[in-house]
N, C-alpha and C positions, 0 to 999 in steps of 0.2 A: 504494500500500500504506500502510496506517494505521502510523505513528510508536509502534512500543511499550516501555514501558521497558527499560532494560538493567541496571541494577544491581541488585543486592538491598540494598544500603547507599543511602538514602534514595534509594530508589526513584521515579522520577517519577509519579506519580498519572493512571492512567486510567479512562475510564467503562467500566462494566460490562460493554455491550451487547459490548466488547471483549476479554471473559470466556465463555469457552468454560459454558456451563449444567453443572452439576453438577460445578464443577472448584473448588479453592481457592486460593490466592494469598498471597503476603507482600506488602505492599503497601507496608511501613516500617519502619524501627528506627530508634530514636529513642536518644538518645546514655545517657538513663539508665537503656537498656534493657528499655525498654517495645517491644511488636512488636503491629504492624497487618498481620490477615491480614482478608482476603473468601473469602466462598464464594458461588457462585451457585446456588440451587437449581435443578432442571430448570424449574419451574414463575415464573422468573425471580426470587422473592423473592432477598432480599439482606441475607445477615448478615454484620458489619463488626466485629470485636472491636481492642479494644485492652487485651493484656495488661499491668499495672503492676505491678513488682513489687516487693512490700511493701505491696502495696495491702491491705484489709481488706474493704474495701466497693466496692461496685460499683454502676454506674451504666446504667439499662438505655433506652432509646427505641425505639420503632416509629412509625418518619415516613413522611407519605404526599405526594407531591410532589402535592397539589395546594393550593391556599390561593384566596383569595378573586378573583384574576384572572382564574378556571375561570370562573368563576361566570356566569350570564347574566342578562338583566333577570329573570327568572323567576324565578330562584335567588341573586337578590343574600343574603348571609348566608347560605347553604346551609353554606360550609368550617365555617364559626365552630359554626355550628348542631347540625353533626354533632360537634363535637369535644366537647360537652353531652350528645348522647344517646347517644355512647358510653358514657359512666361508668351507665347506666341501668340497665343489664343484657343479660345475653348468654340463650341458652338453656339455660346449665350454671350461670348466676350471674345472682341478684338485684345490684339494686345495694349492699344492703346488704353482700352477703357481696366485692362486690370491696374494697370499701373496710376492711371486716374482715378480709380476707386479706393485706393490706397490714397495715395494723394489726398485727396479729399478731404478726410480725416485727419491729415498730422500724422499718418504711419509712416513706418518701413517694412519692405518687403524683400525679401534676397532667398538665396538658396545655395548650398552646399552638396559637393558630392565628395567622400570620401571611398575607401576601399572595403569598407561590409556594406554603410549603408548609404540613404540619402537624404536630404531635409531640407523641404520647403520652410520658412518662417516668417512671421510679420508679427510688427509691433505696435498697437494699437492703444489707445484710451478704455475703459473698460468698459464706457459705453459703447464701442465703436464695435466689439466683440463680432456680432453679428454682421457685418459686415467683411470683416477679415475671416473668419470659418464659412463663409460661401464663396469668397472671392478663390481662398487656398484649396478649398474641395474641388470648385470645377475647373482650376487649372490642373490639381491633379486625377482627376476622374474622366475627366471629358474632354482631353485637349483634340485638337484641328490634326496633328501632323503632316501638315500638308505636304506636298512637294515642294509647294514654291518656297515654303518656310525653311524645310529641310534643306534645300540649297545653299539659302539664303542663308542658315546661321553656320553651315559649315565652314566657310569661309571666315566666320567670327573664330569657331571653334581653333581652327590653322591660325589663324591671329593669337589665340591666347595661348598657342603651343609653341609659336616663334618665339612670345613672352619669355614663357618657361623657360624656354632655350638660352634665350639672353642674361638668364640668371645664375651666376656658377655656383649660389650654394644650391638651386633647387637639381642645376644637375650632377650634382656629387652628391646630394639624398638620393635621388633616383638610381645612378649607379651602386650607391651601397644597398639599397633596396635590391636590385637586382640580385647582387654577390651574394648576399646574406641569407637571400630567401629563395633564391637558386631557382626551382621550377615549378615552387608555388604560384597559384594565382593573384597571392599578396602582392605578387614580384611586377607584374605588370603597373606600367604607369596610367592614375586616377583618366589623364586627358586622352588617352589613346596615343595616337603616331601621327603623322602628316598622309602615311599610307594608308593607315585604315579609316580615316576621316573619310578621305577623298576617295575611296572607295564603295564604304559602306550603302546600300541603295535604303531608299523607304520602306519598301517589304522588311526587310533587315531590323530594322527601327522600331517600326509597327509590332514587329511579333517578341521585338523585348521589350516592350509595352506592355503588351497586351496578356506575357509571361510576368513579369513581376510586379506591377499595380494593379493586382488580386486585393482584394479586402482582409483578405487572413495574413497580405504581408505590408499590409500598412496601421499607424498608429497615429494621431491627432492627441496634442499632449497643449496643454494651456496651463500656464501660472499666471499668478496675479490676481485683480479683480476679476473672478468667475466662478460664476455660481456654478457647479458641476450638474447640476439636473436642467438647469435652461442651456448649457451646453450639448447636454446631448440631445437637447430637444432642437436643437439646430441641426446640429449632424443630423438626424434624421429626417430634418423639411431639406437638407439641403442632396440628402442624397435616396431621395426618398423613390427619384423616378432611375434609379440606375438597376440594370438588369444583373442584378449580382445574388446570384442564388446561396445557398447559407454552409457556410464552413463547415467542414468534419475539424472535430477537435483535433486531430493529427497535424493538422495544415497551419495551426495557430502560429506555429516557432520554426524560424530559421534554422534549417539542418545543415554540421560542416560532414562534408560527405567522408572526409578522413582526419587525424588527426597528424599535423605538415610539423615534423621536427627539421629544426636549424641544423645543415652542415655546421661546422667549425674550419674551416680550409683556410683563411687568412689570405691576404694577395693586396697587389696593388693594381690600380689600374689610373690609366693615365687620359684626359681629353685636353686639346687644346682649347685656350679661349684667348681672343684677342685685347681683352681688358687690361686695364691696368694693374688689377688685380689677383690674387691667385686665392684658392681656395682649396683648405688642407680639411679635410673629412676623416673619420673612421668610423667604424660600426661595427657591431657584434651582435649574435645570436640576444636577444631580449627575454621576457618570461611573457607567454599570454596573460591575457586581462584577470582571469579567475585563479592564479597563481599564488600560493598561500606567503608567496616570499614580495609579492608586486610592493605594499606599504613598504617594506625596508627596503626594494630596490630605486622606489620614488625618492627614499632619505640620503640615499648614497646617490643616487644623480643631483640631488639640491647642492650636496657637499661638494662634488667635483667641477661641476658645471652650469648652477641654477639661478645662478644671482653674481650680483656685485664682490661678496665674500668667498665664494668659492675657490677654490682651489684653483681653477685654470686661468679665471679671468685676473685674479691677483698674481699669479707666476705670468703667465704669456704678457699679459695688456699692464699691469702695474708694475710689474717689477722689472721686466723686459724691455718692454715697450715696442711688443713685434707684433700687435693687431690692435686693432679697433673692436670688433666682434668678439666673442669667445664666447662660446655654449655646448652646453650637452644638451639630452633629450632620451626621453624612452616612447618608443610608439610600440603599444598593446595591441595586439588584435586575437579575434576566439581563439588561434589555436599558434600562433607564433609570435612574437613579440624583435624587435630592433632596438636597439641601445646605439646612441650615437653622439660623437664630440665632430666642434668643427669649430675654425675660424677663419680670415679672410689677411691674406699678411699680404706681403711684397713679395715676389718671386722668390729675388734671392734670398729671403729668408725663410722658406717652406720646409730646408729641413731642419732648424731649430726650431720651430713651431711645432713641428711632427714627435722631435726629442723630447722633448719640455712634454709635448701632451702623454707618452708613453711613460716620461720618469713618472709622471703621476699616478698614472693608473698601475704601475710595478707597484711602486710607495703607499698606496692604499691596501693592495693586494696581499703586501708584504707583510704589514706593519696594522692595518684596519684604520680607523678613522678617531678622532681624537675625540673625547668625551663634550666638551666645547661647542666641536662642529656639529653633531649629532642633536645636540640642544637647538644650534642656530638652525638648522635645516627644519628640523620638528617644527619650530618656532615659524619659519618660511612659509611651512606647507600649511600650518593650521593657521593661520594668520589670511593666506589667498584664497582657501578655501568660505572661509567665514564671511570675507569680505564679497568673494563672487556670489556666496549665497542671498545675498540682498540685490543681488540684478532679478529681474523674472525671467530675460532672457540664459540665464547659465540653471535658474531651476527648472525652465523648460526643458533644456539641453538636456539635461541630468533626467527628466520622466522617458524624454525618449530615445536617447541610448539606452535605460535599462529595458525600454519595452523591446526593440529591435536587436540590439550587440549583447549588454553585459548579462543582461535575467537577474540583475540585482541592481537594489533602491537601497540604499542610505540614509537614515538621520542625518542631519550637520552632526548633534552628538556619537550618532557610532562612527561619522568617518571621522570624527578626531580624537574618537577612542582607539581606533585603530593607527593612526598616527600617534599616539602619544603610547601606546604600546611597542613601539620598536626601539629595539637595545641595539646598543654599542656592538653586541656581540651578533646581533641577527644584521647589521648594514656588514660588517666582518666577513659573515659567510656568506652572503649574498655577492661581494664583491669577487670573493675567490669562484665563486660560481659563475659569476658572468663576467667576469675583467681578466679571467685570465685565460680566455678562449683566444686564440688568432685573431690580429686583427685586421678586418677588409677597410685598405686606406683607399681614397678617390684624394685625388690631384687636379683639380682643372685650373690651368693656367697657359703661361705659354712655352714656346718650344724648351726653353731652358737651357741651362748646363750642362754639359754632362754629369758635370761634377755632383752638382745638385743632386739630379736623378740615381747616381749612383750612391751615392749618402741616404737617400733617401730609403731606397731598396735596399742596404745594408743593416737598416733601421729593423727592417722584416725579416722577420727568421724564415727564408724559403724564398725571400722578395726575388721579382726581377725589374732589373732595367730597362727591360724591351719597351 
């Protein structure tokens, strides 16, 4: 028998498909008296509010759990693609008039694609609610895809890929993405290619549509001013004439078809860029999201890479004085996770930028992290967290990742109970776990030295030159 929650006082968090269809739920209460309920429609959709109160303005999203790992050689850039021709127009709405209907109000409206899922959002008055929950349904329910559209924004999309391009840290994320995650579907980039843009036909489009914004794989998630029962009595005048026949509970939750372990192989690899700039990267195998070690590996990235104090940006950029930039970063996903440092120096200094970041991460690995730092990082992470929890838009965020990606909701109190749970001794073993794997370094700069390159690849136990 399935494990179901017992309390109604911060309730433990379960997935849907463990919600009876057409039933509603309290799912949390929050100590400053904000309440997280769900309803499940028959038709599986999923509406997710969180009431705040003294709130003014309200924060709306409609996520669709798929994102760019769906995707096949076919459809490489399909997620991204779609999240453009939605804003184009529905059958009830030009584009112009979506964005004039926003407008109107004092909103904003934008959208995101990442690589599980996707997310429509707008930010509205909490009068204005009803307004933004029919503008965001029938762009995501009912869009046009026309031809002429499709043409039309692919040429946007090749624009915003040339962007990319022009950017040497997003293409040394990209390349370690690759390295790291090898022949995972993580691995593929969120925008697709110039080739399979300029390829992809409408049929193509249409039937990854018309596969993934099913009702059993989308969620409608509102904080702020909103009452959760006149919410969902919207959702159902607004999608009331859609031909969506009623979910089997199986269908409720995105399935990962295997579970994708990280090589450890280490390498370098090299792109030219004609900048002024050079940008020095690495990456390593990460932990997924539901990782019982993820809280102390967030503490060990604050202390290496996360701020002003840390360790890289005071040895590289203050003590040094060989970047501007200097960060770390951990990217989660269901079933693999990326850990990554970078900064952006001068050519010729790319391999003492590269030194400096390795003696670090040996020196942690070696030795663990100083009692001090463990404080200041804790302190970091529960301090950004507390503070984002007063946006509606980061508690939106937060209802629908756990509906779509994590299958898990949070208090502010238990996720800074669990931040303030991590020891000296748990960032320690975390660090020997994932810092002392090989590391895949990206280089994009220009032709260089030899010299360089070969300091550099000396740097790598197995590195080469080529």
């Amino acid at each position: 028998m399935k494990k179901r929650a017992t309390r109604r006082n911060n309730v433990a968090f379960f997935p849907a498909s463990e919600q009876a269809a057409g039933s509603s739920r309290l799912l949390l209460r929050e100590s400053d008296g904000a309440t997280v309920r769900r309803t499940v429609l028959p038709n599986g959709l999923r509406v997710i509010s969180e009431e705040i109160p003294g709130s003014r303005s309200v924060s709306l999203g409609v996520w669709a759990g798929v994102g760019s790992r769906d995707e096949t050689d076919q459809s490489r850039g399909a997620a991204h693609f779609l999240e453009h021709l939605l804003f184009k127009g529905t059958h009830r709405r030009s584009a112009l008039a979506i964005a004039s209907e926003i407008d109107a109000v004092g909103g904003i409206a934008n959208a995101f694609t990442s690589k599980e899922y996707t997310c429509f959002y707008a930010k509205v008055l909490g009068r204005d609610l009803p307004v933004a929950v029919d503008v965001m349904l029938d762009m995501t329910t009912q869009p046009l895809l026309a031809e002429s559209d499709i043409d039309a924004e692919r040429t946007v999309v090749v624009e915003e890929i040339g962007m990319h391009e022009d950017d040497p840290g997003d293409r040394a994320g990209e390349a370690l993405d690759q390295a790291v995650l090898v022949d995972s579907p993580l691995a593929r980039p969120i925008l697709g290619t110039r080739e399979s843009i300029a390829s992809m036909n409408p049929a193509t489009i249409r039937s990854f549509y018309r596969r993934h914004y099913r009702p059993e794989r989308l969620a409608l998630t509102a904080a702020g001013a909103v009452d959760h029962r006149k919410l969902v009595t919207m959702v159902r005048r607004a999608t009331r004439d859609l031909d969506w026949a009623e979910a089997t509970p199986r269908k409720l939750h995105r399935r990962i078809s295997r579970r994708y372990r990280n090589p450890a192989t280490g390498g370098i690899g090299w792109q030219e860029w004609s900048g002024g700039q050079c940008t020095v990267a690495l990456a390593m195998p990460g932990l997924p999201r539901a990782h019982p070690e993820r809280p102390a590996l967030e503490v060990l990235n604050e202390i290496i890479g996360g701020g002003m104090s840390s360790r890289l940006f005071q040895n590289i950029r203050e003590t040094h004085g060989l970047a501007y930039s200097v960060h770390s970063g951990h990217s989660a996903y269901s079933d693999a996770g990326v850990w990554s440092a970078g900064a952006g120096c001068q050519q010729e200094r790319a391999g003492e930028v590269l030194e400096l970041m390795l003696a670090e991460l040996d020196a942690i690995v070696a030795n663990g992290p100083y009692v001090e730092e463990v404080g200041r990082a804790k302190g970091h992470l529960s301090g950004n967290l507390v503070l984002g929890s007063e946006e509606t838009s980061a508690r939106m965020a937060a209802l629908g990742r756990a509906e779509v990606a994590t299958g898990e909701l949070l208090s502010v109190d238990q996720a800074l109970g669990r931040i303030a749970a991590v020891s000296v001794d748990d960032v320690s073993a975390v660090a020997r776990k994932v810092l002392s794997a090989p590391p895949n370094v990206s280089i994009v700069g220009g032709p260089g030295r030899v010299r360089e390159r070969k300091k550099i690849a000396a740097l790598i136990q197995g590195g080469s030159s080529e």
